[in-house]
SEFI-42953 format. One record per residue (C-alpha): residue number from 1; x, z, y. Coordinates in Angstrom, 1 decimal. Layout:
<recs>
<rec><num>NUM</num><x>X</x><z>Z</z><y>Y</y></rec>
...
</recs>
This chain:
<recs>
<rec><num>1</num><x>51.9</x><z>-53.0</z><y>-51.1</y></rec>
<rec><num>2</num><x>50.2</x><z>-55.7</z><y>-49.0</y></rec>
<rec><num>3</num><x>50.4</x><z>-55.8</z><y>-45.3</y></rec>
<rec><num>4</num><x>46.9</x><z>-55.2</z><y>-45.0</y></rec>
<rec><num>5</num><x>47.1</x><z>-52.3</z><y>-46.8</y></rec>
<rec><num>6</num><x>50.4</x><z>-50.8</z><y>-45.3</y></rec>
<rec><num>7</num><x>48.3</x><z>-51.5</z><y>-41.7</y></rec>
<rec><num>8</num><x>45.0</x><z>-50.0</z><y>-42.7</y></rec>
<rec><num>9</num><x>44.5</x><z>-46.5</z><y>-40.6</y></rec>
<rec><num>10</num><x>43.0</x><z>-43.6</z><y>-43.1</y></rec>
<rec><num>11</num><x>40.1</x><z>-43.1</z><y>-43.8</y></rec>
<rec><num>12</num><x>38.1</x><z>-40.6</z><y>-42.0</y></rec>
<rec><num>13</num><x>34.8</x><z>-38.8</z><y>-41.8</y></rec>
<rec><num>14</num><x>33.7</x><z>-40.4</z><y>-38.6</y></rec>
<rec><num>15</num><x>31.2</x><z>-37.3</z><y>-37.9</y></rec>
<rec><num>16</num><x>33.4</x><z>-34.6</z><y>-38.9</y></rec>
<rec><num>17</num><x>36.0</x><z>-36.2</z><y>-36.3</y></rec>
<rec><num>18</num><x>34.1</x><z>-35.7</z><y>-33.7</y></rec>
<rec><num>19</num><x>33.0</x><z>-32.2</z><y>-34.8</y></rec>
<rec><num>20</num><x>36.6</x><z>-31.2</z><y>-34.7</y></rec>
<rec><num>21</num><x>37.0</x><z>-33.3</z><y>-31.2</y></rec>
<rec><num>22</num><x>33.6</x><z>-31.4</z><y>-29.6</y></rec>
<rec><num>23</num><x>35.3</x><z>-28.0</z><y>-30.5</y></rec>
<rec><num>24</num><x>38.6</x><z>-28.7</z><y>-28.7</y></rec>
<rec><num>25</num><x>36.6</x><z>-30.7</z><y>-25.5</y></rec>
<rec><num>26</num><x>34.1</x><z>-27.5</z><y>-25.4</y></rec>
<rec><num>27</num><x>36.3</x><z>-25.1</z><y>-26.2</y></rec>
<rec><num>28</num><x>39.8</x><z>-26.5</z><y>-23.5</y></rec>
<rec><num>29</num><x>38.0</x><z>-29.2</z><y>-21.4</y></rec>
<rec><num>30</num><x>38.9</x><z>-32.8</z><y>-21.0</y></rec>
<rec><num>31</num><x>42.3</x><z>-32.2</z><y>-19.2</y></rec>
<rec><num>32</num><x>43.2</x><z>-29.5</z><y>-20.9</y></rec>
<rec><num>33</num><x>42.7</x><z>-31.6</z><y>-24.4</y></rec>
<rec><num>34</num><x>45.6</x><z>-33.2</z><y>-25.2</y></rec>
<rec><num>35</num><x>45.9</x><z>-36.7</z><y>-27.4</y></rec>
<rec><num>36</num><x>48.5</x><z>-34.6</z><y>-29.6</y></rec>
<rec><num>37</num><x>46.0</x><z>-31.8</z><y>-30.0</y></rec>
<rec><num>38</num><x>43.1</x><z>-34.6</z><y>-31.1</y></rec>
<rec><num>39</num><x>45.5</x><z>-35.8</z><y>-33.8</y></rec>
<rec><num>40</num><x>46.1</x><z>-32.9</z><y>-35.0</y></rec>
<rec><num>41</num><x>42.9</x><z>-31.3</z><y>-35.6</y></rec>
<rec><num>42</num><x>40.9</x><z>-35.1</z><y>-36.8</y></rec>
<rec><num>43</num><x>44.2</x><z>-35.5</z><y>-38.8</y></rec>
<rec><num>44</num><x>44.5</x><z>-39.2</z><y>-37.5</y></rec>
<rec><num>45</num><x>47.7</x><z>-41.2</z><y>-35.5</y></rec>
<rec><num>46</num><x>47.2</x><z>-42.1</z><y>-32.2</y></rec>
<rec><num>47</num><x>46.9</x><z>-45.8</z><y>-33.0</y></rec>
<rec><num>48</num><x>44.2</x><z>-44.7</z><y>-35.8</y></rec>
<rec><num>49</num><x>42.5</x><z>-42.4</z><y>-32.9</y></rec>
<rec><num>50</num><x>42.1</x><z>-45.3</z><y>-30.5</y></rec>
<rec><num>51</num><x>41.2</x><z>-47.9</z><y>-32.9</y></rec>
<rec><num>52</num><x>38.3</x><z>-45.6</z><y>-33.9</y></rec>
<rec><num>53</num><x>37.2</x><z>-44.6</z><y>-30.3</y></rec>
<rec><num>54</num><x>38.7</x><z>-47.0</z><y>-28.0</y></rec>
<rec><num>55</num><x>40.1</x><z>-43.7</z><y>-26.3</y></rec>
<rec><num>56</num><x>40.4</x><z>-39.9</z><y>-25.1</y></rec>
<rec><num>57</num><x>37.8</x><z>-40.9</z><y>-22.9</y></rec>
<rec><num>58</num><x>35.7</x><z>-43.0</z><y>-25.4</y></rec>
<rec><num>59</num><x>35.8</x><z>-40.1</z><y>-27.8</y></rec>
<rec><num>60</num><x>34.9</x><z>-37.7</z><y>-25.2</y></rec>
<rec><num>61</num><x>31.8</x><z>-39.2</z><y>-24.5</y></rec>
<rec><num>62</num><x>30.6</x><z>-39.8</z><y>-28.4</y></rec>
<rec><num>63</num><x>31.0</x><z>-36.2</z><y>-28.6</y></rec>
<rec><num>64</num><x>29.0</x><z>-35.2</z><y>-25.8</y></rec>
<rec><num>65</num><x>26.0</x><z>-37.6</z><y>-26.4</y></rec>
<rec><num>66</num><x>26.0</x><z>-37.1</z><y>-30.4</y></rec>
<rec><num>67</num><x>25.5</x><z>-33.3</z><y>-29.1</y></rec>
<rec><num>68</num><x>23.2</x><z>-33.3</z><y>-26.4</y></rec>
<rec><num>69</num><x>21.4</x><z>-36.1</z><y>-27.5</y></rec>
<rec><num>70</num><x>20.2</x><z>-34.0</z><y>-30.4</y></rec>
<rec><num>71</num><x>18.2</x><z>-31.9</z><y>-28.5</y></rec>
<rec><num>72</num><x>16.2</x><z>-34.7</z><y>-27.0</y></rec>
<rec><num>73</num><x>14.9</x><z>-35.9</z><y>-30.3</y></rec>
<rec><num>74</num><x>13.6</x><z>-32.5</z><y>-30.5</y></rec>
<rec><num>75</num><x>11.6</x><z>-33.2</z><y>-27.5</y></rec>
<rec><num>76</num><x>11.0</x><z>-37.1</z><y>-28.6</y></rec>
<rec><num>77</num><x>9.3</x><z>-35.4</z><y>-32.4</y></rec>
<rec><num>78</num><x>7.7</x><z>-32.3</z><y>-30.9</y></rec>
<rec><num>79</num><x>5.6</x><z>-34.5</z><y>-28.7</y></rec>
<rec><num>80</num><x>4.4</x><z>-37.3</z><y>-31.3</y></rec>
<rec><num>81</num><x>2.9</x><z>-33.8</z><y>-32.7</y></rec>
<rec><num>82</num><x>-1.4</x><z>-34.3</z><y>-31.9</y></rec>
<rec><num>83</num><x>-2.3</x><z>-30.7</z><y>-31.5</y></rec>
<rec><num>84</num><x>-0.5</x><z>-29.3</z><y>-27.8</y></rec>
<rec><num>85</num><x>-0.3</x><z>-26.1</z><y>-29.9</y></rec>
<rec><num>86</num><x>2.1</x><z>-27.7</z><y>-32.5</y></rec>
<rec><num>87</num><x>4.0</x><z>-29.5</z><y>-29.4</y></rec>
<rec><num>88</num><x>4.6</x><z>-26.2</z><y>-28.1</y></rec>
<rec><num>89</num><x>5.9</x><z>-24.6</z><y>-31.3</y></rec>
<rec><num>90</num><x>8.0</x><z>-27.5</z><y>-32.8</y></rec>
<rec><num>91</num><x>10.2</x><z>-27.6</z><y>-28.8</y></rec>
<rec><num>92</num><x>10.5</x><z>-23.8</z><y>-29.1</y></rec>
<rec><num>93</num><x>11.2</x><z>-23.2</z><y>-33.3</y></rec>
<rec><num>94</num><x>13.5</x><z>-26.8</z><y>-33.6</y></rec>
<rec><num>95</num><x>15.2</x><z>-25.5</z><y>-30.3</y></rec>
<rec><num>96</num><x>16.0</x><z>-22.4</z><y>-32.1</y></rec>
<rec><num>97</num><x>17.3</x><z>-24.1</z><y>-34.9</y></rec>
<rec><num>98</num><x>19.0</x><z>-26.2</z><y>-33.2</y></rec>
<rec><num>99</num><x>21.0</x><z>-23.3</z><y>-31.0</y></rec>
<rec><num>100</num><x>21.8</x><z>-21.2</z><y>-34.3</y></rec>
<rec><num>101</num><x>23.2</x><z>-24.2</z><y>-36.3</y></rec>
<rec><num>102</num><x>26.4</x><z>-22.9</z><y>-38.6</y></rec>
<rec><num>103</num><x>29.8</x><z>-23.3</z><y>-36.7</y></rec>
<rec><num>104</num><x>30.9</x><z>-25.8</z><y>-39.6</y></rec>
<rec><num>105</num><x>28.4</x><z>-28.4</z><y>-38.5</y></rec>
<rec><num>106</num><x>27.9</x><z>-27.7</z><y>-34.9</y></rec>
<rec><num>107</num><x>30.6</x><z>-27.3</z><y>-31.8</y></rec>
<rec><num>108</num><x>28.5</x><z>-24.5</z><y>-29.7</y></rec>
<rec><num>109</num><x>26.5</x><z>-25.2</z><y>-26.9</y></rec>
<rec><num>110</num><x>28.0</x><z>-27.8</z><y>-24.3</y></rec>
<rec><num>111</num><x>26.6</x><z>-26.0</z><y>-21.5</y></rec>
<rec><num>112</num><x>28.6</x><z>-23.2</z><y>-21.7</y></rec>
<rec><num>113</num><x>31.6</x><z>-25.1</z><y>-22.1</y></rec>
<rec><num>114</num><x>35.0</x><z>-25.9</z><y>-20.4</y></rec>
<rec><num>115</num><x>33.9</x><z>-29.6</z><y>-20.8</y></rec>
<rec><num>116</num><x>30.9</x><z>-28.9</z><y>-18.1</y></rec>
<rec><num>117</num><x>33.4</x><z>-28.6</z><y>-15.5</y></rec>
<rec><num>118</num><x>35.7</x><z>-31.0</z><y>-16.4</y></rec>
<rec><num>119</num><x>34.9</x><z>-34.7</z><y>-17.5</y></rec>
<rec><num>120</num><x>36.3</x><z>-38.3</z><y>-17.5</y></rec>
<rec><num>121</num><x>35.9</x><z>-40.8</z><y>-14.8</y></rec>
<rec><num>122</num><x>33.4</x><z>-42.5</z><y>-16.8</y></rec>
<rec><num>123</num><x>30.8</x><z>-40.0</z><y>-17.7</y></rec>
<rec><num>124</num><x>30.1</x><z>-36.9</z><y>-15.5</y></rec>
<rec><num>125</num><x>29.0</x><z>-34.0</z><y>-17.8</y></rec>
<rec><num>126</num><x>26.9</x><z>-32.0</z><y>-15.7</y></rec>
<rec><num>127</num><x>25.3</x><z>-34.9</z><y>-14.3</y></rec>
<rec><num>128</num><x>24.2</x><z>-36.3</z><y>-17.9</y></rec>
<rec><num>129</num><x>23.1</x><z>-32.9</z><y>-19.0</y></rec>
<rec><num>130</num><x>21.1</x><z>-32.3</z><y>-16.0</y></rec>
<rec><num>131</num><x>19.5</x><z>-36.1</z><y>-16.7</y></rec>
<rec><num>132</num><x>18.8</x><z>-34.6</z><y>-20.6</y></rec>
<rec><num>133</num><x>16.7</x><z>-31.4</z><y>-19.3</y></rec>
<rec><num>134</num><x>14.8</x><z>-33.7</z><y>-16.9</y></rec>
<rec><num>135</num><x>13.8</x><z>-36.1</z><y>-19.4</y></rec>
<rec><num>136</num><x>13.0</x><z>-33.5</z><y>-21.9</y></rec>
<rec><num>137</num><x>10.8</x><z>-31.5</z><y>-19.3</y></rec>
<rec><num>138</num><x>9.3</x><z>-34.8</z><y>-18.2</y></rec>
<rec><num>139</num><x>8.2</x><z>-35.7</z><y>-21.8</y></rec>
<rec><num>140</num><x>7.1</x><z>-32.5</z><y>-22.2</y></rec>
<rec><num>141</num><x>4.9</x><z>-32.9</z><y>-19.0</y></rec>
<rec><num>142</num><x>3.5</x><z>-36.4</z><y>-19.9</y></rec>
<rec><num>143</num><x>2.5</x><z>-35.0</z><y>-23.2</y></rec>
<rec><num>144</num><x>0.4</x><z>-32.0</z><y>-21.6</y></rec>
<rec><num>145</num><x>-1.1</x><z>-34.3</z><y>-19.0</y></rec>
<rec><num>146</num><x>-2.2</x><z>-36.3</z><y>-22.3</y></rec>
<rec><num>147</num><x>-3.8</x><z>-33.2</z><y>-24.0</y></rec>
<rec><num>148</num><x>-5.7</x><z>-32.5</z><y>-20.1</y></rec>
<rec><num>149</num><x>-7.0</x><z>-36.2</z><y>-20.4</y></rec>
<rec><num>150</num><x>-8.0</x><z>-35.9</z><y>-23.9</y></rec>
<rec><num>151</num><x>-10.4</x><z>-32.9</z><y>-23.0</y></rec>
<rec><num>152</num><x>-7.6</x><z>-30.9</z><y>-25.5</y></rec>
<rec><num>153</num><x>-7.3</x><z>-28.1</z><y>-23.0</y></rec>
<rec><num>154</num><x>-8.9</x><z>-27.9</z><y>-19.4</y></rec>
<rec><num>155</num><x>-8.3</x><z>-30.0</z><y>-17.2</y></rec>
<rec><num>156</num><x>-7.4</x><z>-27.6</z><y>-14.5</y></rec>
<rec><num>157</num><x>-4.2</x><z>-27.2</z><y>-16.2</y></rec>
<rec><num>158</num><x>-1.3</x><z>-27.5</z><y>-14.4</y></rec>
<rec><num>159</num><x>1.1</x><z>-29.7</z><y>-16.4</y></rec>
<rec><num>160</num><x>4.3</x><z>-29.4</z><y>-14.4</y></rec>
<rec><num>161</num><x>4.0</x><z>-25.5</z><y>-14.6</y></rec>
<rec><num>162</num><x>3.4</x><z>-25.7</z><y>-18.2</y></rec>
<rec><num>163</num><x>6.1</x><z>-27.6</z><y>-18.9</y></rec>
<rec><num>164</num><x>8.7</x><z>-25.6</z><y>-17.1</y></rec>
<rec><num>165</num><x>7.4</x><z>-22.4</z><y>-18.8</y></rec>
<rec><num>166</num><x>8.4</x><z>-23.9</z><y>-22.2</y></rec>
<rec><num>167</num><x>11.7</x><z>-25.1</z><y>-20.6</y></rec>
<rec><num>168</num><x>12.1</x><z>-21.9</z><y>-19.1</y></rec>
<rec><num>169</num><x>11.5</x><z>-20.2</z><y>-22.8</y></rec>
<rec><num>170</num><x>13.5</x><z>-22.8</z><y>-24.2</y></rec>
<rec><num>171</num><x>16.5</x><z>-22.2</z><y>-22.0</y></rec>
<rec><num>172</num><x>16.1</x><z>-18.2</z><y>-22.6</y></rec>
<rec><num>173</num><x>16.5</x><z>-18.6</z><y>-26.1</y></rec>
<rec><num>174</num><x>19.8</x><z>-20.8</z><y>-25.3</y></rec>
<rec><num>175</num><x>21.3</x><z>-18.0</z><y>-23.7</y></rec>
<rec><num>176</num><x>20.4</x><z>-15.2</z><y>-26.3</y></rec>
<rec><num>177</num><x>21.6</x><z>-17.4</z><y>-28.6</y></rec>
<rec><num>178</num><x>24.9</x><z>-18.2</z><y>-26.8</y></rec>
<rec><num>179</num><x>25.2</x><z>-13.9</z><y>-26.5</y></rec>
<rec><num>180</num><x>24.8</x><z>-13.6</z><y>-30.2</y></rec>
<rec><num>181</num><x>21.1</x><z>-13.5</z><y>-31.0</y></rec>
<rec><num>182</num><x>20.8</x><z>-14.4</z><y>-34.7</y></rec>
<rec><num>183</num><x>18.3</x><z>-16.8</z><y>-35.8</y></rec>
<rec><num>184</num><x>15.4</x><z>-14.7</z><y>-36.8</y></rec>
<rec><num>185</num><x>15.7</x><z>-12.4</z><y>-33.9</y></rec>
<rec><num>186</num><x>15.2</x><z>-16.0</z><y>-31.6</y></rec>
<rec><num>187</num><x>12.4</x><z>-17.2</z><y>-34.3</y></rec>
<rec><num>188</num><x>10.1</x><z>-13.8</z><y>-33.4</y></rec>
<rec><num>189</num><x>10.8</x><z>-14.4</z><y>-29.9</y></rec>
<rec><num>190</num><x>9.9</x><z>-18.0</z><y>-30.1</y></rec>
<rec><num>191</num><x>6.6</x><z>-17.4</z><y>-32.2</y></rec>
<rec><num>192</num><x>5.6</x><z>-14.6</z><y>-29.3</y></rec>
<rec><num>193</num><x>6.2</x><z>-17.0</z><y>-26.6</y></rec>
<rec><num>194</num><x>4.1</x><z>-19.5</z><y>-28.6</y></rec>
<rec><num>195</num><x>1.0</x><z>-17.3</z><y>-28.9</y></rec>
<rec><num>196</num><x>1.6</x><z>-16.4</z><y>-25.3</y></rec>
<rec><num>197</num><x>1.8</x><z>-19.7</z><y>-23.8</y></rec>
<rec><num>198</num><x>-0.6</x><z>-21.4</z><y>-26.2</y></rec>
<rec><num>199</num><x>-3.7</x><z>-18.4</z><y>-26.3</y></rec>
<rec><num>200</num><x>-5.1</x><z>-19.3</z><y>-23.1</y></rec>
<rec><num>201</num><x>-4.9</x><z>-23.4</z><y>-23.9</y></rec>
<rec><num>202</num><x>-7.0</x><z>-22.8</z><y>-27.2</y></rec>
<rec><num>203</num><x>-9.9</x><z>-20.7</z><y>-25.2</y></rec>
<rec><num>204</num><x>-9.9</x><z>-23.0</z><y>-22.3</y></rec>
<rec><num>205</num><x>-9.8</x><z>-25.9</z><y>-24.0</y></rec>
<rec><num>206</num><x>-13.2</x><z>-27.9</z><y>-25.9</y></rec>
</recs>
């Protein structure tokens, strides 16, 4: 066997690594994840480990933004959407979808877990998460202030408030879903808060 060969770390899927790595940081926090315990359950050596992440720490924070991030791309394709209607639906239904993914290809929700309250030097959790929901809700707001400009719905409409109805929806169904809601008990909720929110824009609007 060459020496290249004997040296080579195994191979690995990168994304199901840090699957495995997001349920130990959500489920035990930062401190309370050991290096050991990330060997174990990504079935890698240490030296392996850090030559794919550079770190705990490094791998700490690819988890968190591979799972957060996700949910603003929901925001980022719900509002290239032209109708408001269909903006409004796509945040709350993908959100929804989102939230109920399979436990074999999604770690839980981050803000219920012990990594919220316990992060690396390098990347504070809540902070970051609390950036994520402002950006969302500010996309969200831009977009509405777009559809009041476009003569879409009236221009009376109050775009901050709008926004932070959906957001407020949006995080309702994050806690259902954290309690157990399955997905099509969410999905009727989400279509009622749809019709709700959106009824008024469609009579009010040109």
């Amino acid at each position: 066997m060459s020496s290249a060969t004997r040296g080579r770390p195994r191979s690995f899927d990168r994304d199901l690594a840090i699957l495995e790595a997001a349920r130990l940081f959500w489920r035990c926090g930062y401190s309370g994840t050991s290096t050991r315990a990330l060997t174990a359950a990504l079935g890698l050596s240490t030296s392996s480990l850090y030559a794919a992440f550079g770190s705990k720490a490094g791998l700490f924070e690819e988890a968190v933004r591979t799972y957060a991030e996700r949910y603003r791309e929901i925001y980022r394709r719900a509002v290239e959407e032209r109708d408001l209607r269909v903006v409004v639906e796509r945040v709350l239904v993908d959100s929804v979808h989102e939230f109920t993914q399979p436990e074999d290809a999604h770690p839980g929700c981050l803000l219920s877990s012990a990594a919220m309250t316990d992060s690396t030097s390098t990347l504070d959790t809540s902070a970051y998460y609390t950036e994520l929901h402002a950006w969302n809700e500010q996309a969200l707001r831009v977009r509405v202030e777009q559809a009041v400009r476009d003569g879409e719905i009236a221009a009376a409409t109050d775009a901050a408030a709008l926004a932070g109805l959906v957001q407020s929806v949006v995080h309702g169904l994050s806690v259902r879903a954290r309690l157990g809601a399955d997905r099509e008990d969410l999905l009727a909720t989400a279509g009622l808060a749809r019709k709700v929110i959106c009824a008024p824009l469609a009579s009010l609007g040109r």
